[in-house]
VMD Tcl script that draws the C-alpha trace (Angstrom):
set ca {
  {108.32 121.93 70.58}
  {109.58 125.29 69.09}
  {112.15 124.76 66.90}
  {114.57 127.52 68.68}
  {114.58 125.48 72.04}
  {116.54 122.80 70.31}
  {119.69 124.24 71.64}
  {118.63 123.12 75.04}
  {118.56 119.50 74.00}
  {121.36 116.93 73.52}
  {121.71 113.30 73.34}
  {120.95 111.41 76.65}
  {123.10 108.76 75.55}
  {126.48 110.48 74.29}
  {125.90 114.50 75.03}
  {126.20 115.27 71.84}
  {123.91 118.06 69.92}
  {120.63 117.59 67.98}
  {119.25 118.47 65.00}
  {116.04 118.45 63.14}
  {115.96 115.19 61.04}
  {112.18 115.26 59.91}
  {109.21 117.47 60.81}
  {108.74 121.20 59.86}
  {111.80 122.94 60.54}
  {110.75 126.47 61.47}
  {107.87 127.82 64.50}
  {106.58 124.92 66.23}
  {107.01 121.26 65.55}
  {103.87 118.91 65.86}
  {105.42 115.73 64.10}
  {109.18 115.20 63.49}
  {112.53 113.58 64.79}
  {115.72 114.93 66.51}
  {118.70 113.07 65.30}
  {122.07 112.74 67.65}
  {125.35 114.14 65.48}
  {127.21 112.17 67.37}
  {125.88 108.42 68.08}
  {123.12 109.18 64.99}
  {120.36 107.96 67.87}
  {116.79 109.18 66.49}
  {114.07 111.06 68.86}
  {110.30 110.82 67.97}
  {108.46 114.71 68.25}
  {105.04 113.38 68.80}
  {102.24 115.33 70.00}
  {104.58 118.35 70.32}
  {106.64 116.66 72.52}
  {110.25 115.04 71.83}
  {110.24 111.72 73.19}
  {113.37 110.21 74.46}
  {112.55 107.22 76.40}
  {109.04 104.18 75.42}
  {106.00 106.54 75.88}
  {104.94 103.31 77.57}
  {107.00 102.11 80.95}
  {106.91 101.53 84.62}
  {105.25 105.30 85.43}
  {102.18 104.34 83.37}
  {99.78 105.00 86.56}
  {101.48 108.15 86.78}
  {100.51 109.15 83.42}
  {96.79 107.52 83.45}
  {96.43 109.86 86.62}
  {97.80 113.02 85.44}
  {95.83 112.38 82.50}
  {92.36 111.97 84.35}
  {93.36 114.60 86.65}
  {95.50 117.46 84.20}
  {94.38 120.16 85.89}
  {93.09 119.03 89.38}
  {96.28 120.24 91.46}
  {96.69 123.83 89.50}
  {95.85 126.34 91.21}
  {93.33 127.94 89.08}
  {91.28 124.92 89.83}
  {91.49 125.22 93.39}
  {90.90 128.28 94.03}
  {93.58 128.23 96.35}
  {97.51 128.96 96.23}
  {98.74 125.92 97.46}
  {101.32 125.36 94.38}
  {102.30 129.05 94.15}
  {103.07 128.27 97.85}
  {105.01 125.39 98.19}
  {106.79 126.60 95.20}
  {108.05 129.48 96.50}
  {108.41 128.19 100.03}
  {110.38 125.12 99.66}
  {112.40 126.65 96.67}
  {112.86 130.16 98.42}
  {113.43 131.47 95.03}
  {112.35 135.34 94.43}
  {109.78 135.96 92.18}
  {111.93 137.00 88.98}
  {114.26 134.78 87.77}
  {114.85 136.25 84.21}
  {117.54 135.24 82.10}
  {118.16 131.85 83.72}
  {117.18 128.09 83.04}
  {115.33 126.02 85.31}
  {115.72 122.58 85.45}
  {112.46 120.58 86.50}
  {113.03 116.42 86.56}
  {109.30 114.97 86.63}
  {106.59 117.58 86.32}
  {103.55 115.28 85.77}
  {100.87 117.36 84.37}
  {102.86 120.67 85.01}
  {101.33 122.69 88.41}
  {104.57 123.25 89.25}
  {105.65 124.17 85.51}
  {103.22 127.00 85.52}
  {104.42 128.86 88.53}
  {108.13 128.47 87.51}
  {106.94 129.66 83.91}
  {105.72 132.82 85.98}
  {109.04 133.61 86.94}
  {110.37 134.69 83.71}
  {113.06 131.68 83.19}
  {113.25 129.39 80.43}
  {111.78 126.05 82.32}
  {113.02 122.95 81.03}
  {110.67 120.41 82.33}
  {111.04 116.44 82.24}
  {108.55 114.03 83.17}
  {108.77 110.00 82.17}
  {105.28 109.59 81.86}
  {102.71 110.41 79.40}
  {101.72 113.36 81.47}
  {103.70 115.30 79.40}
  {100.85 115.26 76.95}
  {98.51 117.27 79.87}
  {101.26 119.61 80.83}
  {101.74 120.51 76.99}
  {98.06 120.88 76.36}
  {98.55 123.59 79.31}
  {102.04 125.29 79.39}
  {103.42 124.02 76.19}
  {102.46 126.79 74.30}
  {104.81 129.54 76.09}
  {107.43 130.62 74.50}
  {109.79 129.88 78.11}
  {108.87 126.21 78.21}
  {110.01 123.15 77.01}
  {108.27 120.11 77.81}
  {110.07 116.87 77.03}
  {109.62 112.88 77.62}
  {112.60 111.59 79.36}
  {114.28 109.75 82.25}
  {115.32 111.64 85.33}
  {118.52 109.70 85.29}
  {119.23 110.65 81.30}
  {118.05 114.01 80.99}
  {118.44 115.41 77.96}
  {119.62 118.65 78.92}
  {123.71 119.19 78.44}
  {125.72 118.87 81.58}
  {126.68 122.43 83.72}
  {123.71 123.80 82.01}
  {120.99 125.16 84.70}
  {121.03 127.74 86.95}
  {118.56 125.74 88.99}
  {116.89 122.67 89.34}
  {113.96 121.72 91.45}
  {112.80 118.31 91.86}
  {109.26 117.71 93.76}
  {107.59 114.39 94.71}
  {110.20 112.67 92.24}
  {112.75 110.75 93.93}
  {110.81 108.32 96.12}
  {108.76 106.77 92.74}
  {112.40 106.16 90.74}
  {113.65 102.11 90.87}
  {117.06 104.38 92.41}
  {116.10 107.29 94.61}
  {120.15 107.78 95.07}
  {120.66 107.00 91.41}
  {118.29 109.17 90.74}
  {119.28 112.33 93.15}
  {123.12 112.13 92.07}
  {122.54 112.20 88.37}
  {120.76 115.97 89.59}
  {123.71 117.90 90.08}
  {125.65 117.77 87.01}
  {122.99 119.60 84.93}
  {123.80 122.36 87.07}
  {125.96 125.13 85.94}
  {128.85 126.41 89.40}
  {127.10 127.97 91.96}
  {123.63 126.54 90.71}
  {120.89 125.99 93.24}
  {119.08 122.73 93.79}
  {116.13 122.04 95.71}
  {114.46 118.39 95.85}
  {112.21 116.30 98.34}
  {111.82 112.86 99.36}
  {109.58 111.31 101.23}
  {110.48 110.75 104.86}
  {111.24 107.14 106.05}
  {109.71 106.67 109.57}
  {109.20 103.54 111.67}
  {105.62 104.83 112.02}
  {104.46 105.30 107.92}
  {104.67 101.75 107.73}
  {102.88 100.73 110.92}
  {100.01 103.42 110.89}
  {100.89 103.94 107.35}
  {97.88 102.00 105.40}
  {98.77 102.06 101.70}
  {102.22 100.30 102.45}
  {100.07 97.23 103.91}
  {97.76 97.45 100.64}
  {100.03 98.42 98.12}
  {102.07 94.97 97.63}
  {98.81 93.72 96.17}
  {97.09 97.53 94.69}
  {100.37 98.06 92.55}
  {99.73 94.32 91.11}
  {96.24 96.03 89.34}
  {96.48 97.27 85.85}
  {96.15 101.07 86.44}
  {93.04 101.33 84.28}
  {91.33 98.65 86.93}
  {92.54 100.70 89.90}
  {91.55 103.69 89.06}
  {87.62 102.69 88.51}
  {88.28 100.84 91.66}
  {89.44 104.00 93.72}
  {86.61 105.58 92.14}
  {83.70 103.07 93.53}
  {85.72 103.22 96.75}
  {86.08 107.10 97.40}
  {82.52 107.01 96.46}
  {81.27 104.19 98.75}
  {83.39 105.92 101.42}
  {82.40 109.74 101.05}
  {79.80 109.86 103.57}
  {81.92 108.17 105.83}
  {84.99 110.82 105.42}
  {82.77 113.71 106.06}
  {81.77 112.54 109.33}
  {85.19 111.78 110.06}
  {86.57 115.01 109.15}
  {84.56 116.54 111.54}
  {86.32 114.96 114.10}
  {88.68 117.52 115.92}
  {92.23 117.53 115.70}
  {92.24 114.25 114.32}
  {89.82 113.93 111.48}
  {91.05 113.81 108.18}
  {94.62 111.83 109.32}
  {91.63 109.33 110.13}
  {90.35 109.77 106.39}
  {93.92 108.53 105.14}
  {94.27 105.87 107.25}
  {90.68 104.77 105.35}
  {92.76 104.78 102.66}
  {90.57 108.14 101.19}
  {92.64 110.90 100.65}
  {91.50 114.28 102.64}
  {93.08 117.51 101.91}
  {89.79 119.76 103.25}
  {92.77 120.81 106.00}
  {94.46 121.56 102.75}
  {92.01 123.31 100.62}
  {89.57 124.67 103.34}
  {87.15 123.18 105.95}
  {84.04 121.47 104.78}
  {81.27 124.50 103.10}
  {84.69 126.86 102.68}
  {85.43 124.67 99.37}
  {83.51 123.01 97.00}
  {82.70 119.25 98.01}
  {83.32 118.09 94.38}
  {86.83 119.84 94.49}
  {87.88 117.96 97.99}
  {86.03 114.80 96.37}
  {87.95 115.29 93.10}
  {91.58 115.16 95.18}
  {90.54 112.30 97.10}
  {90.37 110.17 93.55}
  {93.54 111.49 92.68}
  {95.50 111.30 96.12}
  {93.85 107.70 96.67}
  {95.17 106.68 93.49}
  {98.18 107.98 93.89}
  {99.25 106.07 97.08}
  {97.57 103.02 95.60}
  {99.10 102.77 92.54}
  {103.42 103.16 91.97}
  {105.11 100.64 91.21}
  {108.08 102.33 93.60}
  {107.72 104.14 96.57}
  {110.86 104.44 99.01}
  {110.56 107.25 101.30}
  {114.98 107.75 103.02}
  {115.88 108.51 106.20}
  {117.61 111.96 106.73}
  {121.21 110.37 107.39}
  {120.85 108.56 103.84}
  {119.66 111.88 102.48}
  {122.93 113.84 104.14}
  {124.96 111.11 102.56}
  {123.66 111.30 99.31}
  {124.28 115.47 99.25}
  {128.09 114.46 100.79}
  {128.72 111.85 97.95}
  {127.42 114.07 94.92}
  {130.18 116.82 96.58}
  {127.41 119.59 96.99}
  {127.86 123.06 98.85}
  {125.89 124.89 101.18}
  {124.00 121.48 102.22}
  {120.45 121.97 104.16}
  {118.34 118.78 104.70}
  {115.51 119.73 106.95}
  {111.52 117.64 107.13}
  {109.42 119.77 105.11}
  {106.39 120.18 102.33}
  {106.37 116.40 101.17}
  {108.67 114.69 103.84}
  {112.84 115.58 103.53}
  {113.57 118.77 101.47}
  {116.76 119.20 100.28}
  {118.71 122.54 99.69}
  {122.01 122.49 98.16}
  {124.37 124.61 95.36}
  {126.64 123.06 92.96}
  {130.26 123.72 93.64}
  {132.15 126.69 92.10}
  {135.11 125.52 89.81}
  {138.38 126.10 91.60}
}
mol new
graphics top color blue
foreach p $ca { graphics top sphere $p radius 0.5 }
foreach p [lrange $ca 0 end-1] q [lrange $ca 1 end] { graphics top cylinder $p $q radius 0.2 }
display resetview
């Protein structure tokens, strides 16, 4: 971490303010500790990265796969927009955000960090897992980022602090997805804008849904066992999913009911993008389904609830991107 972007920091456990208790005090820090001047709690800086919370704990599949797979999603990768779009899109945020902070609770290896780096605001970006080792190796070094280790439901970040906060693909993988949501708001400064998604809970996902008849036993597998598993299985499938995909209309929903992930809808039809590149998401996305230990899509009348108890303005909750998007501002004082 720099050593300027302490003053975003303070104690998850009592609010207080930080300070440098070991490690080189000026430029960047690559080994050290932040100490709490309040409770006297003590943060590793390891790898860059302050570390408030076990590197090791329930979001380790998270971490092995944004660690296999750092840069899979990015667009740069790609070759295709899809992050710059869905950012953009679901956030409806303009282009140049300058002078404010950006809140961003679970980042895994940082696509999303990237494009809200673009924007010109200091992005303070969160992410329990180890993948905040992949999204340091990648936006770490810009002088508008700090990445940090944390819990969603203890941020670090001081209370009233961001102008905005955007939460993808987050709640749904948390032990509490409404523990989780309402802990959102109050890092928000009055009149701050917050944008999250959950996924959608539908009588359907868990009859035609696949992974919720496998998972019970798939999230039982270390994740270093499942993911050579998914790999033999995308691979004995591959064939298969091509041929599938070619059916019309209906193809590549097929594909994920195989329990292989197909984006080529996604990321282009079949010859438009590299095979290796739709091959490459299908380890990922397979994995992904296979392997949380949480996943607990909400219904829309829980999600309205949730926005009504944490007192939020301006209250949208619509099915979008990933499933229920949520569009709400933090209420003025007054």
């Amino acid at each position: 971490m720099r050593k300027e972007h302490i003053v975003h920091l303070c104690c998850p456990s009592c609010r207080s303010g930080l300070r440098i208790a070991d490690g080189n005090s000026e430029g960047v820090i690559n080994e050290g500790a932040l100490d709490c001047q309040g409770c006297g709690s003590i943060y590793p800086i390891v790898r860059s990265v302050p570390r408030f919370v076990p590197e090791e704990n329930y979001t380790a599949s998270f971490g092995l796969e944004w660690t296999e797979h750092a840069r899979t999603q990015y667009d740069t990768t790609s070759g295709r927009a899809l992050s710059k779009q869905r950012f953009f899109e679901e956030t409806r945020w303009p282009y140049n955000l300058q002078g404010q902070i950006l809140i961003e609770p679970g980042s895994g290896s940082g696509r999303f960090t990237e494009i809200a780096a673009s924007t010109g605001a200091m992005v303070l970006s969160l992410d329990m897992s180890v993948a905040v080792d992949a999204n340091f190796a990648t936006n770490g070094h810009s002088e508008n980022v700090l990445i940090v280790q944390g819990n969603i439901a203890e941020m670090p970040f001081p209370y009233g602090y961001g102008d905005r906060l955007f939460c993808f693909g987050v709640l749904q993988h948390t032990p509490d997805p409404r523990q989780a949501f309402l802990s959102l708001p109050r890092h928000l400064r009055p009149g701050g804008r917050l944008v999250a998604d959950v996924y959608h809970k539908k009588f359907t996902n868990y009859v035609l849904g696949t992974k919720y008849w496998v998972r019970p036993l798939t999230r039982r597998v270390p994740p270093e066992r499942l993911y050579r598993l998914v790999r033999r299985y995308v691979d004995l499938m591959w064939p298969t999913a091509r041929v599938v995909r070619t059916i019309p209309c209906i193809g590549p929903t097929l594909n994920w009911r195989l329990l292989v992930a197909d984006y080529s809808r996604e990321l282009g039809e079949e010859g438009a993008i590299d095979d290796a590149v739709l091959k490459d998401w299908a380890y990922l996305d397979t994995f992904d389904m296979l392997s949380p230990q949480f996943d607990q899509p909400q219904t829309l009348g829980a999600v309205r609830r949730w926005c009504n108890e944490a007192g939020l303005n301006d209250v949208e909750v619509i099915v979008g991107y990933n499933g229920i998007e949520i569009h709400a501002t933090h209420p003025e004082l007054g």
